[in-house]
N, C-alpha and C positions, 0 to 999 in steps of 0.2 A: 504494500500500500504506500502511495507516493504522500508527499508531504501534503497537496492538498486533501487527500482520500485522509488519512488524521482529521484536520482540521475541521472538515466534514462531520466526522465522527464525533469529535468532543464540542462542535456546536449544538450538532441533534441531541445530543446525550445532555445537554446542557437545559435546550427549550424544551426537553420530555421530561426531565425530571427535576432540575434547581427549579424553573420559573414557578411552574404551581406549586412546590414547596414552599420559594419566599414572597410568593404572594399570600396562603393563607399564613406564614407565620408572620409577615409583616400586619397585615391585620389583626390579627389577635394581639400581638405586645403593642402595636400601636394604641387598641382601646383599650386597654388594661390600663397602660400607660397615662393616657387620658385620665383616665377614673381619677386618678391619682394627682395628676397637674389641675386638674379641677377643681376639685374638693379642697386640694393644697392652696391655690391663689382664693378661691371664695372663702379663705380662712384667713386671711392675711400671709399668708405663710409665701416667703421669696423663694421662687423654683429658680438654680443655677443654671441647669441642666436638664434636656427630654432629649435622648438617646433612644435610638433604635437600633439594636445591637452593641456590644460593646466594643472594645480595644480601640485604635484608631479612629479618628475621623475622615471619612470620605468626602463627608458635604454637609456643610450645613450654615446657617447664617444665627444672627443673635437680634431677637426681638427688641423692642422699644421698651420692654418691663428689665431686661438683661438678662434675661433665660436663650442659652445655646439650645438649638435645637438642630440636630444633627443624625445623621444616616453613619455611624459605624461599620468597623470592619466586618466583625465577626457577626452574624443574623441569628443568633441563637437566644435570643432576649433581648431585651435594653431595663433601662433604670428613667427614676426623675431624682435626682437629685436636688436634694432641698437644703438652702443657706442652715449651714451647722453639722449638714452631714461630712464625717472624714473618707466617706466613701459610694457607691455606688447601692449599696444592700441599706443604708441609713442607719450603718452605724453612729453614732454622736463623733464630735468631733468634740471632747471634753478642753484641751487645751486652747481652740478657739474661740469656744462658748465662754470661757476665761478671760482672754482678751476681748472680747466684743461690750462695747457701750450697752448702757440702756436703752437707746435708741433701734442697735442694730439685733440686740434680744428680740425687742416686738416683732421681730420680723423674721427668726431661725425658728426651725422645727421642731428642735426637743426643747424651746423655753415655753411655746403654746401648750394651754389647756391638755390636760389627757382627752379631754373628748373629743376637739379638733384632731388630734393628732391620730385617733384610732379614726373618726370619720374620713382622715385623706387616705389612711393606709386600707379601711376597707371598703374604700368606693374601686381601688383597681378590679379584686373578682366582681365586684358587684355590676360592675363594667363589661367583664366576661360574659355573661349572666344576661344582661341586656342587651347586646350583642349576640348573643345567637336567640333570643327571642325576637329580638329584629329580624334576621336574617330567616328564621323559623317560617315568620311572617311572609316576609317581602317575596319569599320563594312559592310559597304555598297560595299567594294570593295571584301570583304572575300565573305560574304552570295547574295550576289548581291542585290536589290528592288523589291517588288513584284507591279506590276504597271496592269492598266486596261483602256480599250479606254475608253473617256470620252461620253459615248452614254447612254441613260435616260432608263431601262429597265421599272422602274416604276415610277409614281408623286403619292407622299402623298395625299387622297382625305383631302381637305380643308388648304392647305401646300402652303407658298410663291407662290412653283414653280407652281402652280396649277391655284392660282391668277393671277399670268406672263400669262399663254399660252402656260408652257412646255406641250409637250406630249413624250409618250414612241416611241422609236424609235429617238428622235432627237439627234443629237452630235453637243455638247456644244465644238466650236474652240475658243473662245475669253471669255474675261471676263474684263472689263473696258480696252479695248486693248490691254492686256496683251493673248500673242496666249495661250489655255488648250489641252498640249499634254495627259495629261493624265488624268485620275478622280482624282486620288487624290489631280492633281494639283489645281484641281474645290473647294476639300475638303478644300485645306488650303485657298485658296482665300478668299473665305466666313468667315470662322470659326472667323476671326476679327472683321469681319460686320457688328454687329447685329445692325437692326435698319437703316444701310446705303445702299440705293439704289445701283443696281449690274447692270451695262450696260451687256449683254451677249450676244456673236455673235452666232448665232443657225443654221444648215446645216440640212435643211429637207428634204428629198428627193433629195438633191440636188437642191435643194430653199437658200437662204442665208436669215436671217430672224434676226432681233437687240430685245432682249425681255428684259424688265427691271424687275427686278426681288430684292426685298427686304427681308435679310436673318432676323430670327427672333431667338432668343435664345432659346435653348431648352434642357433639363438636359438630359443628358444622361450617359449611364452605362457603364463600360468597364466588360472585362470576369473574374475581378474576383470581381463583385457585388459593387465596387468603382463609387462614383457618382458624373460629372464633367458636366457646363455648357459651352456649346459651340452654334456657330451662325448655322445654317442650313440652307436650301431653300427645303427642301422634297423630293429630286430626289433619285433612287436609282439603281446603279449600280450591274447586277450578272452575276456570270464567262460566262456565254453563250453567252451575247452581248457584253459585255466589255473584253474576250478575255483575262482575270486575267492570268500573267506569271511573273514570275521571270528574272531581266534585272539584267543583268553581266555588270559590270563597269568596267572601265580600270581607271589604275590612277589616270590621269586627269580628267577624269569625277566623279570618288569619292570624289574627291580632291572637285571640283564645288559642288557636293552634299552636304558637308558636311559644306560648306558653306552656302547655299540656304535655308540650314536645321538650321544652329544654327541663322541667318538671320530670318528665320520662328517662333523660339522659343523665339529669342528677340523680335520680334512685336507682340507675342501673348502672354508674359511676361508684355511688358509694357502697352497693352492693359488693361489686367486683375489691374493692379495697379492702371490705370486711371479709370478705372470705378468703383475700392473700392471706389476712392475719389471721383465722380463723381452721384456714387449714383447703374449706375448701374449695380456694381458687387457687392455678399455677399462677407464679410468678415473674415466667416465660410470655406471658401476654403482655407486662411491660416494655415498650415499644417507645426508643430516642429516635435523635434525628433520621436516623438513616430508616428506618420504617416509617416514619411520618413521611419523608421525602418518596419513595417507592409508593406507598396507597396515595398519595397528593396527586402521582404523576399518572398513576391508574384512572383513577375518579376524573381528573382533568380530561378524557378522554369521553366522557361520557358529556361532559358540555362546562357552561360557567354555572347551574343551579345546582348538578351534585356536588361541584365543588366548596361552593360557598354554604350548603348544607357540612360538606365537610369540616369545615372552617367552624362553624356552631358547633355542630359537637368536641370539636379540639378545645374550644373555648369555653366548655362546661369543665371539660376533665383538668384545663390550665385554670381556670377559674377555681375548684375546687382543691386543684395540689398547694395552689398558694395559701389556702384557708389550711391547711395540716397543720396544729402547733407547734411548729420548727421554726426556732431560732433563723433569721435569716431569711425565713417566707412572709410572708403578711402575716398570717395565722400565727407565727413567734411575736414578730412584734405585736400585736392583739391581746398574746397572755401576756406577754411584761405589763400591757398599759390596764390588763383587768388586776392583776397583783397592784400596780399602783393606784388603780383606782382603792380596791380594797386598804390597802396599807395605809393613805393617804400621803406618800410621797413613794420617788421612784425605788425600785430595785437598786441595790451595790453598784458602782462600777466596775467590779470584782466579778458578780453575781453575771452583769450583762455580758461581761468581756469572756466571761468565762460561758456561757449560755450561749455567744456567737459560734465561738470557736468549735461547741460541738454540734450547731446546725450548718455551719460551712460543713465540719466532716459528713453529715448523712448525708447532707446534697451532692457534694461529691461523689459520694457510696454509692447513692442513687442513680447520676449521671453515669458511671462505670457501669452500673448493671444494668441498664438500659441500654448502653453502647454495646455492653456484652451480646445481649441478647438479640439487638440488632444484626451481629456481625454472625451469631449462630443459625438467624434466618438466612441468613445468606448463605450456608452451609459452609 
């Protein structure tokens, strides 16, 4: 292969797989980021800094307030940097906080209120979070939802629902009380489950019928040969009984979707967390950049609405890793400011310094086993 045939090569490789990478990861820490410059300036609070990405500067200019705002080297995060912080994570910068006036107090980070200070740090997921309920939205209401009655075409032979007493032909109206307008809505009710008994209201013939029904987990494949564990009960829905169409939304109703949806991604987010700790989730489905970058470049392929669906769900699971009480995430800084609420002044700087040091270590831990696991998919 000659020198242009390379060139070729690592440009295609480049617009198949970095761009829809750092397109959804630039939106996701861009609006986190946000959350956070918002809340901070609506607080009095002086922002130095809005980085997207760290190490180097590539580009950036410096606003009228003197906040730098800049496009970084490295695209794997960014930071806001606020007057007082000694660093990018919002550490204090104790020695400056020393030399600064009373003037230039009213206007650094760790001298404001604990409440201002916990309101800038938890508006970034909160940011996450509304972010893909926009996106939820804005997608659902463009392309509409493709939905199907909830009626049982087929039962898995040796399958939960099989166990229960489904048969074909029945529609499934209830499911621990909760009414199932649609299958899918049956889909996601379970997919939490595995393991917990499912009350289901059943409409046979025009019989009403309660069948208890216990989903069990089972791996399965998405269309581009990607392998995910979810709960099941064996039922299976096709266009001829279940009537598969496309619903048009109007606003408000996208609006509701897009909630119910990022609602669905948080409980099936913190499900999957509690069962790594729990025992029973692998811890193998933790997926860094290099899996993020591989399904971005897949999904991209399907258009810009699976994408930016992708993008919302990335935005729930970054939204809620920063809430984990680790030092270092939002969710550390959260417990110091609930301890300092309680206490009525802050934590040691002993306590703090020493409380960094070991959520930098699990982030790190983190980021390794995620890179591990990355580079294992890859075989």
């Amino acid at each position: 292969m000659g020198l242009e045939g390379w060139w070729t090569t690592i440009w295609d490789t480049a617009l198949i797989r970095v761009v829809p990478f750092l397109f959804v990861l630039t939106v996701i820490v861009f609006f986190h980021e946000l959350g956070h410059y918002l809340v901070g300036r609506w607080s009095g609070i002086r922002v130095l800094a809005f980085s997207v990405g760290f190490g180097p500067e590539i580009v950036g200019f410096t606003d009228r307030h003197g906040t730098r705002w800049k496009l970084s080297a490295i695209p794997l995060g960014g930071y806001v940097k606020f007057f007082g912080d000694e660093n990018a994570a919002s550490v204090p910068d104790h020695a400056a906080l020393a030399r600064m006036s009373e003037r230039e107090r009213g206007g650094a980070f760790h001298t404001a209120g604990v409440g201002r200070r916990a309101a800038t740090v938890a508006a970034g997921p909160i940011a996450n979070f509304i972010l893909a309920i926009a996106i939820f939205a804005l997608t659902a209401f463009s392309t509409g939802i493709v939905v199907g009655d909830p009626v049982v075409s087929e039962v898995r032979p040796g399958s939960p629902a099989q166990t229960a007493g489904l048969q074909p032909g029945d529609r499934i109206v209830s499911a621990d009380g909760d009414a199932i307008e649609y299958f899918g809505d049956l889909q996601r009710h379970v997919s939490t489950r595995a393991g917990v008994p499912v009350q289901l209201g059943i409409d046979r013939a025009g019989q009403h019928l309660s069948l208890t029904v216990t989903p069990q987990e089972q791996a399965q494949t998405d269309g581009f040969g990607n392998e995910y564990k979810t709960a099941v009960i064996g039922v299976v829905a096709n266009a001829e009984q279940g009537g598969f169409r496309t619903r048009e939304l109007g606003p408000l109703e996208a609006l509701s979707y897009g909630v119910s949806q990022t609602w669905f991604v948080t409980q099936q987010t913190v499900s999957f967390i509690g069962g790594i700790f729990g025992g029973s989730q692998s811890s193998d489905q933790i997926g860094g950049p290099i899996r993020i970058a591989q399904v971005s470049s897949q999904v991209a392929t399907l258009g810009i609405a699976p994408l930016l669906n992708l993008a919302a769900l990335l935005s729930v699971s970054i939204g809620l890793l920063n809430l984990l009480p680790i030092p270092m995430l939002d969710g550390g800084h959260l417990l110091f400011y609930a301890a300092e609420a309680v206490r009525g002044r802050p934590l040691s700087e002993r306590i703090q310094e020493v409380g960094f040091r070991i959520g930098l270590a699990l982030v790190l831990m983190l980021m390794v086993f995620a890179f591990w696991n990355d580079l294992s998919s890859l075989g």
